[in-house]
N, C-alpha and C positions, 0 to 999 in steps of 0.2 A: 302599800300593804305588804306587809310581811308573813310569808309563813312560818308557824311556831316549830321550830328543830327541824327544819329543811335545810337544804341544801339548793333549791331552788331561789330564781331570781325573783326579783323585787316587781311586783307588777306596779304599773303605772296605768292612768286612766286611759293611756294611747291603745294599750291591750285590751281592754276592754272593749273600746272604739273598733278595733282592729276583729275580733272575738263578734260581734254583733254586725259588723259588715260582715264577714264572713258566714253567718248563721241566714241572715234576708239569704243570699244570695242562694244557699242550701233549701231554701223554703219555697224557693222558684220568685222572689222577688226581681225584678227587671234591677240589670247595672245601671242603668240611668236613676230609676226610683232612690236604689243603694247609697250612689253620690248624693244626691238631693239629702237625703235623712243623716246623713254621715258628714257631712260639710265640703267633700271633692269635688273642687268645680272642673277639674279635668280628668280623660280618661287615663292620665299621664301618672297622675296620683293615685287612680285607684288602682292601678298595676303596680305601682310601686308601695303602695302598703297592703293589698291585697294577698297575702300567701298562699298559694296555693298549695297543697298538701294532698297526701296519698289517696285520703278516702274524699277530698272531692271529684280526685282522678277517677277513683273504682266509679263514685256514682255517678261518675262523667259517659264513663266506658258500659254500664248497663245501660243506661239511656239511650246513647248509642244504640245498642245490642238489641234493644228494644223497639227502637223506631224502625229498624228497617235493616239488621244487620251487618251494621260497618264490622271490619276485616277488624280482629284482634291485634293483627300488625299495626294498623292507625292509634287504636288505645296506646299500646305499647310505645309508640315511638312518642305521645303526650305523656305516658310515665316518664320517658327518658330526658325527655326538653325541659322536665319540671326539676328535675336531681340539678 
């Protein structure tokens, strides 16, 4: 599928695939459940197609923040491992 007068790239149905496992997992569905529905029979695959990205780091780091106050240092240094 192509976007009309973009400049952006060609989505393929991997994206999509990719887009919907990353949305379960946003929604607090279990990484095992994730694999099962997505076809990843290892956790080897879902790290490796799984992207992790900014704002599942933020909503990584209030949850944190929320459970019980882990150090903003710790978030931090998961923003940095993900760049």
């Amino acid at each position: 599928m192509r976007i009309p007068n973009s400049d952006r790239k060609r989505l393929t149905p991997h994206d999509f695939r990719r887009t919907a496992a990353r949305n379960d997992i946003r929604m607090g569905i279990p990484q095992a459940v994730v694999k099962s529905l997505i076809g990843w029979e290892t956790d080897a695959m879902f790290s490796r197609y799984f992207i992790t990205d900014e704002t599942i780091l933020k909503e990584a780091g209030d949850k944190l923040a929320q459970a019980g106050g882990q150090s903003s240092a710790k978030v931090q240094a998961l923003r940095t491992e993900a760049k």
